[in-house]
N, C-alpha and C positions, 0 to 999 in steps of 0.2 A: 780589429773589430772589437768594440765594445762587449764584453759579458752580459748576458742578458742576469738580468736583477731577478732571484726567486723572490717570489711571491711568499710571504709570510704575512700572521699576525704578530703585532707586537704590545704588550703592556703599556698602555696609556702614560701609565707613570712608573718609575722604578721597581718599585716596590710591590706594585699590582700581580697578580694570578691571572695565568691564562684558564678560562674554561675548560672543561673536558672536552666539549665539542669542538672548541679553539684549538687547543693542543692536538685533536685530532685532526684537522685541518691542517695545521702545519705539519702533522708527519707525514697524510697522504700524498701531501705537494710533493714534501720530499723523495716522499718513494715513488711519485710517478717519475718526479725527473731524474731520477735514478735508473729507473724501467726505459725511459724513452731514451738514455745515453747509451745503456747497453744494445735497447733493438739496433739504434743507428750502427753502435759495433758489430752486429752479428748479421746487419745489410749489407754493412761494408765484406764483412771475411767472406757471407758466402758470395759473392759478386765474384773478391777475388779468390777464392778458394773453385768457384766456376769456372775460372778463365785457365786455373794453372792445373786444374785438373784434364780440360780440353788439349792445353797447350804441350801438357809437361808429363801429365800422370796418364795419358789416354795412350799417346805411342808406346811408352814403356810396356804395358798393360798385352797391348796389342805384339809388339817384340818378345813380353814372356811367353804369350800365348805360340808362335811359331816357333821357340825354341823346345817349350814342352810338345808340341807335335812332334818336331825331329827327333826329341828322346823318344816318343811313343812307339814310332817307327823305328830308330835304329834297337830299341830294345824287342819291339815284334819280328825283327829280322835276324837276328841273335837269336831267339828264342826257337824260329822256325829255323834256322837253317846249322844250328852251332850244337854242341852235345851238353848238357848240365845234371848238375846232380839233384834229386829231388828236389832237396831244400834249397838251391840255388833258383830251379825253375817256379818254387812258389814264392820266392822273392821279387823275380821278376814281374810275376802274374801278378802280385801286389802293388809294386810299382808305377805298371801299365793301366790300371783300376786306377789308382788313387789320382793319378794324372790326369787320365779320361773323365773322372768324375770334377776334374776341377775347371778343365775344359770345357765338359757340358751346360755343369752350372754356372760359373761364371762367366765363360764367354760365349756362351751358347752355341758351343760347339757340335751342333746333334749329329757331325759325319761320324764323332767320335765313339758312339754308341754300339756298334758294329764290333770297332775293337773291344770295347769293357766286358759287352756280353761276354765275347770270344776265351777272356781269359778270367771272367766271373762266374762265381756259381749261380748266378742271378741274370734275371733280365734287366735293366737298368730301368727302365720305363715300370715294368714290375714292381720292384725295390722303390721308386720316387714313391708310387701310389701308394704303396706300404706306410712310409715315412710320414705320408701326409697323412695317411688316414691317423695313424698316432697321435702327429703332430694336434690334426683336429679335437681328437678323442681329452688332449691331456687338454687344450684352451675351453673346449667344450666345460668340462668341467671345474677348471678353475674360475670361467666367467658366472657361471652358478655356486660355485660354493664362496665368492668375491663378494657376488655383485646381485646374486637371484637373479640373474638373465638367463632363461632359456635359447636356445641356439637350434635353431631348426637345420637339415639340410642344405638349404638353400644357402644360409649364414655362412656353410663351413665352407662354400666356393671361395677360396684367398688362394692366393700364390704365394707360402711358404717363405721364395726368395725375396718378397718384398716387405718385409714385415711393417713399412710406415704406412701402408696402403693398406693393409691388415688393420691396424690399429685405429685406423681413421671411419674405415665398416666398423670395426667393433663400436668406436666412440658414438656412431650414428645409430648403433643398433639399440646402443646403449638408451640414447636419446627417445627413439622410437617408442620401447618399452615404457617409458617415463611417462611421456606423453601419453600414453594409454591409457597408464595406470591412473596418470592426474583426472583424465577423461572419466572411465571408470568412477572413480571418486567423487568427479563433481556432479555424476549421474544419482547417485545414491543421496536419498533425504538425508538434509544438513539438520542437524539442532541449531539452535538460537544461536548457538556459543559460537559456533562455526561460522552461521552467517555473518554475525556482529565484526567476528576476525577477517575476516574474506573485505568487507564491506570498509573497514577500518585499513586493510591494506591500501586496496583501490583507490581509497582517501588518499593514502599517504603515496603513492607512488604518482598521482596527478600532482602531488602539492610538488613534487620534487621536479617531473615534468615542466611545471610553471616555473619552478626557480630557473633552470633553464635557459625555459623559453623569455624569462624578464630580461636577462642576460643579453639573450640575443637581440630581443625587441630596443632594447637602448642603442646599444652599436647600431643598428638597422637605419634607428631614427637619426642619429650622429653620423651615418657614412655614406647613408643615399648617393650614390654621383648624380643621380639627375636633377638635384638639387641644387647643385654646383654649378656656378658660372666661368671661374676662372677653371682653364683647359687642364694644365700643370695639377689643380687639383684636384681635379674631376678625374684625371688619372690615377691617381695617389689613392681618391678612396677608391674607385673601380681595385685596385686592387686589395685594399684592406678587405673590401665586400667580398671579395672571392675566398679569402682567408675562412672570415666570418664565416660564409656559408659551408665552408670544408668543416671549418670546427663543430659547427651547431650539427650537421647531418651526421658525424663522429659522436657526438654528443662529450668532445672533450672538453669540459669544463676551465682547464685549465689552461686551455687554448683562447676562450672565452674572456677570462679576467685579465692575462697577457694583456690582449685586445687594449681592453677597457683604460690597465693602465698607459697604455702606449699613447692613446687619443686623447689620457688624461680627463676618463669618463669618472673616474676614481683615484683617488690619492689611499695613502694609509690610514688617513683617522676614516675615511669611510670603510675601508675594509677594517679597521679595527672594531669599527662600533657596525660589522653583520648584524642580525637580528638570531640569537640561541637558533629558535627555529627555523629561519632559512639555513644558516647554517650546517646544521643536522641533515638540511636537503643535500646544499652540496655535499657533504662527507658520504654520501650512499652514492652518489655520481660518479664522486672522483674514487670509491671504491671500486665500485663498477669498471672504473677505467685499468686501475692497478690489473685487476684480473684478464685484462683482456690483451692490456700488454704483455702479460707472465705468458698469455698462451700463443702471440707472437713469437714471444722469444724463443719458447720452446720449440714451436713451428720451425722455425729456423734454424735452430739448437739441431732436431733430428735431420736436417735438409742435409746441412754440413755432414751429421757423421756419417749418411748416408755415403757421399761423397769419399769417406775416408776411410768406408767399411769397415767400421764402429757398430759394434752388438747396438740396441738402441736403447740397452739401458745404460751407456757408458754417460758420463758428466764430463762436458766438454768446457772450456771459454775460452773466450775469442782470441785473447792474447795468447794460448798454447796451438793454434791451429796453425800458423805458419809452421813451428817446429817440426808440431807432425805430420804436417805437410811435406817437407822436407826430408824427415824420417821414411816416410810413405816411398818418398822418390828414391833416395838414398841404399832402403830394402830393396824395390823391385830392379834396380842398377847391377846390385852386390847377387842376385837370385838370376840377372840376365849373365853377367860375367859368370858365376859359377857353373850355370849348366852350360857355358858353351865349352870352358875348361872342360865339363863333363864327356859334353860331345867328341871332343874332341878325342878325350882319351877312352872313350869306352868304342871309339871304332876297332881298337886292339880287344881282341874277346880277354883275353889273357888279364888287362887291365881290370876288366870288368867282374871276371872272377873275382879278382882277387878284392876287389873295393867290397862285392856281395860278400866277401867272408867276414868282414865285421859289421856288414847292416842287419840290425834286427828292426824284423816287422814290427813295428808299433800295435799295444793292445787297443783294440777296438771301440769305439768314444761313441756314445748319442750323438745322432746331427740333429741337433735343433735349429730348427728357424729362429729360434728366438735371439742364438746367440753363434752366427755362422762366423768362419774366420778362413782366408784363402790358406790352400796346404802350399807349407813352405818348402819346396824341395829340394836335398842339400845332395 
């Protein structure tokens, strides 16, 4: 398959200068298609980063999950039925907690609730509502000393375990207030100065609008099928039209002049000799574009790490997802074989003692939503 040809300007003659608005032109091309080779990377990983997570990381997940139950149990039957020494039995208690609670939350385990209580100073349900109300309390205010969003009640309704569904309300909430305020604003008498700008935008966002739509109206009038007599080609453009119309309702610009040159609506000395000011239209369009791909990607960026149970401020790319995909599998493999080894030997109490005589309870950590990570149990 042929490489498709990026779209540049180029200097008429050797020696020539590209424009500012030229040069800016050629960089945005760049970095769209730049942007559009990573989305397709980050379509492709999470497709397959979805299938292997179904196929390959979902049983294991499910396997950890029944092996921590048989610990849960053969340690609450130890515990009731066997003799320990203080700090042995609060070893245990911590154990059976920290299991339950991994249980709960990650695989929503809620029969296990019963037990945690049992061996927690806490209710667990109690303790969640705690958490969250903090949790709330610190976003609350970091979205106001950030951002000057206020958070009502109703805002802090989020589930904690989800944080991209979190972030996606905040983003909208975010928006909401914007809107308001723009509202606001545009309620309140303008001076001259303000109108003139307001009025001067309006201009300029239709002129760019037109550049566009000039764009699209050329291919329209060159691609017609109905226009067409011969069959073979009345197909050909039926399909280029459907292109066209994907691109123009995108408003990818860059989609657009492809086109143009494919049908040979345009060669290089006509894109070399734009007009400064159309020009300058497209560079606001294909900016527009750039950003809309970043927030694709990013879209997709957190779908994956979701998937790999990745804090969501970690920085991912595509090319390291297999590994730690792989790592992922690798860990919950090494974590199914250890506790079974575990199980196996802590049926003997004796074993168990003795393993409890060099575990120390771990010092006690914030659980943030923001940054959850499954408890590894060795």
């Amino acid at each position: 398959m042929t490489k498709a040809r990026l779209i540049q300007i180029k200097p008429e003659q050797k020696q020539a200068k590209l424009s500012t608005a030229q040069k800016r032109f050629n960089s945005l091309i760049k970095n769209i298609d730049r942007h559009k080779k990573l989305l397709a990377e980050w379509q492709e990983v999470l497709t397959r980063t979805s299938q292997d997570a179904m196929t390959k990381l979902q049983p294991l997940n499910q396997a950890l999950a029944e092996c921590q139950v048989e610990m849960v149990s053969l340690l609450d039957r130890h515990f009731t039925t066997q003799k320990f020494t203080r700090p042995q039995r609060e070893k245990i208690a911590q154990l059976i907690c920290e299991l339950c609670d991994e249980l709960i939350t990650l695989q929503h385990r809620d029969d296990m609730k019963s037990l945690y209580n049992k061996y927690s100073e806490d209710d667990f349900d109690t303790q969640e509502q705690e958490s969250d109300a903090l949790a709330a309390d610190i976003l609350k205010n970091m979205m106001g000393d950030a951002f000057g969003i206020e958070l009502d009640d109703d805002d802090m309704d989020f589930d904690p375990s989800d944080p991209m569904a979190t972030a996606q309300r905040l983003g909208e909430k975010v928006r909401q207030q914007q809107e308001q305020e723009a509202d606001r604003r545009a309620k309140r008498k303008k001076t001259a100065k303000q109108l003139a700008k307001e009025a001067r935008e309006q201009e300029e966002a239709a002129h760019v609008s037109k550049s566009v739509q000039a764009v699209y109206r050329q291919l329209v009038a060159a691609l017609h099928p109905d226009r067409e007599l011969d069959p073979v080609e009345r197909e050909r453009k039926t399909e280029l039209m459907q292109k066209v119309t994907v691109a123009y309702g995108n408003q990818d610009l860059l989609q657009l002049l492809e086109l143009q040159l494919g049908v040979e609506q345009i060669d290089q000395s006509k894109l070399n000799g734009v007009a400064e000011t159309r020009l300058k239209h497209y560079n606001k369009v294909l900016q527009n574009q750039v950003m809309e791909l970043r927030e694709e990607i990013m879209t997709l960026e957190m779908q994956v790490g979701s998937m790999l149970e990745l804090s969501p401020f970690s920085r991912i790319t595509p090319k390291h997802v297999g590994s730690m995909l792989k790592e992922d599998i690798q860990r919950h493999k090494d974590m199914i074989s250890d506790l079974k080894d575990d199980l196996q030997r802590f049926q003997d109490v004796k074993q168990l003692k003795r393993w409890l005589k060099d575990y120390q309870i771990p010092e006690p950590e914030f659980d943030s939503f923001f940054d959850m990570t499954p408890f590894d149990f060795k």
